[in-house]
Every structure is written in C-alpha cells, then in structure tokens.
C-alpha positions in Angstrom: 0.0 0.0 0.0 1.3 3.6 -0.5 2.7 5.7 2.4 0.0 7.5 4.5 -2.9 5.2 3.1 -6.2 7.1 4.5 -9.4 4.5 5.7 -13.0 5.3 6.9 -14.4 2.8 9.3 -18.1 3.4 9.6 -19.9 2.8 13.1 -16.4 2.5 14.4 -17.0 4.0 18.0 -17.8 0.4 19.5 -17.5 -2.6 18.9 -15.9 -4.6 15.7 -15.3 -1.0 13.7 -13.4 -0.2 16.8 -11.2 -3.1 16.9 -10.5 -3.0 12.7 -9.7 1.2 13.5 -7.7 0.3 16.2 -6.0 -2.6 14.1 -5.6 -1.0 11.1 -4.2 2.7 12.8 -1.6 -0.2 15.0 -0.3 -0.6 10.9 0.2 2.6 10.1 -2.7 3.8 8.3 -4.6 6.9 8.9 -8.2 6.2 10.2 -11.1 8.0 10.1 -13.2 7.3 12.8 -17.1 7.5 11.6 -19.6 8.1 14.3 -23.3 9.1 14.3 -22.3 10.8 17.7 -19.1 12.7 16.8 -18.4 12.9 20.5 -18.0 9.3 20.9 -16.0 9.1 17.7 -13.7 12.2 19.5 -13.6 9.6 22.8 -12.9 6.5 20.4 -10.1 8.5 18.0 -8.9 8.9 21.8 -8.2 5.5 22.5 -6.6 4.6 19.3 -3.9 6.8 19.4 -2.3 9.2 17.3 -3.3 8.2 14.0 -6.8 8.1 14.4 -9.4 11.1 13.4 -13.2 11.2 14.6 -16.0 11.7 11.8 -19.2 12.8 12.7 -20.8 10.1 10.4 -24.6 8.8 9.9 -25.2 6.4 6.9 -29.2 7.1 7.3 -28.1 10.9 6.7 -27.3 11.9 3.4 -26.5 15.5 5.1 -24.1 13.8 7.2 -22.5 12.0 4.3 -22.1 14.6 2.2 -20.2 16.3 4.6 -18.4 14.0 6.0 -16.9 13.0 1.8 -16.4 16.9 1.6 -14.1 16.8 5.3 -12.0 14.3 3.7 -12.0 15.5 0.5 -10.5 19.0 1.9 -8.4 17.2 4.5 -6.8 14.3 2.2 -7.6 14.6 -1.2 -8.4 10.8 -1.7 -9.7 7.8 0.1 -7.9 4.8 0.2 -9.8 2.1 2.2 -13.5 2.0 2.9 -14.8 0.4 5.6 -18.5 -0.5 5.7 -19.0 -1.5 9.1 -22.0 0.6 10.6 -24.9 -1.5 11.0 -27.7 -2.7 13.4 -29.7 -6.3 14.4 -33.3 -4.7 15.3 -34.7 -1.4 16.9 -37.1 -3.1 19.1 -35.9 -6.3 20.4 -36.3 -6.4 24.2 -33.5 -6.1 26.9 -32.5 -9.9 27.6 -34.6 -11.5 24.5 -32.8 -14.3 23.5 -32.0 -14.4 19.3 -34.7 -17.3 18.9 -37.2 -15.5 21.1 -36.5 -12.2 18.6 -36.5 -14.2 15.3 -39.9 -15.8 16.1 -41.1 -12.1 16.2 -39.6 -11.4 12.4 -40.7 -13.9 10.5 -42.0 -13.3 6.8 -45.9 -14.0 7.9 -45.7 -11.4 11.4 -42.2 -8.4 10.8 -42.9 -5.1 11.2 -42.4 -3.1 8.0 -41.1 -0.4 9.9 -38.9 -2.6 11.7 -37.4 -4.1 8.4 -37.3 -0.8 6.9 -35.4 0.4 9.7 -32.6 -2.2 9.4 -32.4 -2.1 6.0 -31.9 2.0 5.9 -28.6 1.0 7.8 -27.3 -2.2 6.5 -27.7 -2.1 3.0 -29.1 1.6 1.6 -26.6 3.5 4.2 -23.8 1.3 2.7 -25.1 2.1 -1.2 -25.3 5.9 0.0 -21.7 5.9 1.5 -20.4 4.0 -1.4 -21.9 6.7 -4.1 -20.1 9.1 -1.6 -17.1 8.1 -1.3 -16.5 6.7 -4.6 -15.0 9.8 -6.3 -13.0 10.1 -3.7 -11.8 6.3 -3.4 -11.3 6.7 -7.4 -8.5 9.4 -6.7 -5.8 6.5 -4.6 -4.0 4.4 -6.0 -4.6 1.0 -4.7 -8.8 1.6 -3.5 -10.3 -1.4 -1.6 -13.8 -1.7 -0.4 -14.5 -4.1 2.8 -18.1 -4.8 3.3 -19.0 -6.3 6.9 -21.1 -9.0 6.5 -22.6 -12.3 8.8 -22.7 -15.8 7.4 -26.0 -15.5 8.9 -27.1 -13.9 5.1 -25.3 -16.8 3.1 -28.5 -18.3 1.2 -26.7 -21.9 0.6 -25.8 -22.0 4.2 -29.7 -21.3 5.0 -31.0 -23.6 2.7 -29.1 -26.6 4.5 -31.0 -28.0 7.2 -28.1 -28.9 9.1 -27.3 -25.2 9.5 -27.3 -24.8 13.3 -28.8 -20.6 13.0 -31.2 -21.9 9.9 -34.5 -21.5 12.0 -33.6 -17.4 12.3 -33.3 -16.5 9.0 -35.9 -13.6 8.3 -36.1 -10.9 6.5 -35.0 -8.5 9.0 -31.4 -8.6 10.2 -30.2 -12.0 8.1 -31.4 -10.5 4.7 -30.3 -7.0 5.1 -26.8 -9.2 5.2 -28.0 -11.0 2.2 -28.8 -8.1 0.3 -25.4 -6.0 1.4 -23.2 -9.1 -0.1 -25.4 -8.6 -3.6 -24.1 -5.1 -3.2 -20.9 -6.5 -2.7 -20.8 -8.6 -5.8 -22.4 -5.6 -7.7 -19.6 -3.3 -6.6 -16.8 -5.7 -7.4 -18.3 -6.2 -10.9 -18.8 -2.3 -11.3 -15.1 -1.2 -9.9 -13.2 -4.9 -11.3 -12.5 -2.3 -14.8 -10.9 0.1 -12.5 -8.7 -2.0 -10.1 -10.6 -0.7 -6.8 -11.4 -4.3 -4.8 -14.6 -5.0 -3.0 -15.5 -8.1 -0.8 -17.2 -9.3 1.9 -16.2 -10.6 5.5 -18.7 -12.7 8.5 -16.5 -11.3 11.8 -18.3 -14.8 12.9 -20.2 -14.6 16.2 -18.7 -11.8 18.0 -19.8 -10.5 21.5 -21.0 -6.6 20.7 -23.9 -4.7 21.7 -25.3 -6.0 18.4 -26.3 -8.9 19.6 -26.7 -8.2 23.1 -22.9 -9.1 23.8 -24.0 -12.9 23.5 -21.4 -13.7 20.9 -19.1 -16.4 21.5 -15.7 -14.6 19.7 -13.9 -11.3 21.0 -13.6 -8.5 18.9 -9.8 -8.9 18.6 -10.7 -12.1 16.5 -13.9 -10.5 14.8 -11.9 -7.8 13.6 -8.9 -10.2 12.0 -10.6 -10.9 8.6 -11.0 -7.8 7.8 -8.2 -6.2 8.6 -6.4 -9.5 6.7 -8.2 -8.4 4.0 -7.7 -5.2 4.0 -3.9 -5.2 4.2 -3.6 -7.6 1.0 -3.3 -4.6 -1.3 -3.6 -3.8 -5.0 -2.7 -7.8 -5.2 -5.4 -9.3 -3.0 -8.9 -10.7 -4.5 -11.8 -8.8 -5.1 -15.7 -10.4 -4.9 -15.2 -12.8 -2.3 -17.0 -13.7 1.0 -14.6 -14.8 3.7 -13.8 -15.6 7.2 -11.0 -16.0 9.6 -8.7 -17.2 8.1 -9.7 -17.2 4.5 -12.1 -19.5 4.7 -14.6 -18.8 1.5 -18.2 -18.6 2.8 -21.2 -19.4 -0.3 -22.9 -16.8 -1.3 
C-alpha cells in the first residue's frame, strides 16, 4: 500500500469497527473514525492513538455523508480504504430476549415493515449511500479497496441446509439486510473490477458486541482479524469474495 494510506471505518466507535480502527491505525494507516455521535468518535479516535481522526458520520443521513466526503475531500484529497461497518440487528428487540425468542417475532408472515425498513436503511441503503459518496474520492488513490462487513447469517446456501445450526432465524429483517449488502458486494466488485478498486465481503463470525446483546461467542480482537487481513492484502489481493477467519470462502 502507498505511504500514509487514508481509511474510513463506519460505526467505528464500538464494537468490531473499533477493533478493525484500532488494528488498522496499530499498521500505520490513517483512520477516520465515523460516528453518528461525533463525541464518541472524539472519545474512540482517543483510545486509538495518534493516527486516528473522529467523523461525525450517519449512513441514514445523506447530510451527514455529504459532509463527511467533503471533510475528507478537503483534509486528504483521496480515500484509500472504505470500511462498511456501521450497521444494526433490530430497533425493538427487548432487553435480555434471547435471538430465537426475537426471530420468532420477524418472520416473513408477522415483521414489522417499519422494523425491516429500519434495518435495512442501515445495513444495506446506508452502505449504497456511503459507497456513491465516497467513490469519487476512493477513485483518486492508488490502490482503493472496499471491505463490506457482512454475517454468514445472510449466506442463502448455508440457509437452505437443514443442518445449518442458526437456519431457524433466518428472516427478512437482520439475516437478509446481510443478504442483500453481499449482492451489493458482488455488484460493486463487478462495477469497480475495470478500475482496479477491490470489494469483498467478511462474516466477523459470532462476536460479543452490543449488536447482539454481547452474547457472541468470539472477542472483537478475532472479529476484527478478517477484515483487517483483508484489507492489508493490497492492489494484489482478490476482489468479490465472502470470507472468514482465516480465508475461509463462505457461499454466497
């Protein structure tokens, strides 16, 4: 990668962003912190260390976006990686409801509309509205790379196995807003593959974050490994794949 490389990490005050921000910065790379609160972002840049910058950052906000590709448009010039991390599971699930207890209330024949739409407007439209964003700007480096944080969870030929342990969850909630951001992913790769700019997908497996309640069974140190593996491949690394630790190709 080229000297100073420059990489936004959305939703990385907490959890998983934090850990591939903090990762990524412990290499050497710039890292811009994107928050939807910038003071958090301010308090996470913090803890990283020098290299680190807080963004104030909403993918729901095309306001926020705008300005945010305009900050680092004055500030840089270019973007080099793009992390699309920022994403949530639900807006109503209940303190201490277990996944199963949560999925039973999402299926296809009872979700809330609003509650789909909700995920949705962060997991998959807030990563096509960062991506049109940021894309002029990820155009200007010289060795681009898009990393799209997935789940295995939206793998369609995992779900369609009935051995698949997390099958009985699948809905059309927080599973296929994870199904619909690695179409994105393949679309992306497909676009940018003319232009040299990589795109893929990684599952950070089942990590304990206040996404799922901090149930996970994985620590965001090892969530945050593919992706920053990924990332540091460079110019020479794949593009359209859907990985996890360590490599290990997940079907789409």
């Amino acid at each position: 990668m080229q000297d100073n490389v420059i990489a936004l990490v959305t939703g990385a005050n907490q959890g998983i962003g934090l850990q591939i921000a903090k990762d990524l910065a412990s290499h050497g790379l710039t890292v811009l912190v994107g928050s939807r609160n910038f003071e958090r972002g301010e308090a996470a840049a913090r803890e990283i260390g020098p290299n680190a910058r807080a963004l104030q950052l909403d993918v729901t906000d095309q306001a926020s976006i705008a300005a945010a590709a305009q900050r680092i448009r004055d500030e840089h010039g270019r973007l080099d990686v793009l992390v699309n991390n920022a994403a949530i599971s639900s807006t109503n699930r209940q303190p201490g409801q277990s996944v199963e207890d949560f999925a039973k209330t999402t299926r296809p024949s009872n979700v809330s509309f609003d509650e789909m739409r909700a995920v949705w407007d962060t997991n998959v439209f807030g990563v096509l509205a960062v991506y049109q964003a940021m894309l002029p700007l990820l155009r200007k480096s010289m060795a681009a790379c898009i990393l799209n944080v997935s789940s295995g969870v939206g793998s369609l030929t995992t779900n369609s196995d009935p051995a698949f342990p997390w099958r009985s969850i699948f809905g059309p909630v927080y599973p296929a807003s994870k199904t619909a951001l690695n179409a994105l992913t393949v679309a992306m790769a497909i676009e940018l593959e003319p232009e040299g700019i990589r795109v893929n997908a990684v599952s950070p497996g089942y990590t304990r974050t206040n996404l799922n309640g901090f149930t996970g069974t994985e620590t965001v140190e090892e969530g945050a490994r593919e992706a920053v593996r990924v990332i540091l491949l460079g110019p020479n690394g794949p593009s359209g794949t859907f990985t996890r630790w360590e490599n290990q190709t997940i079907p789409w």
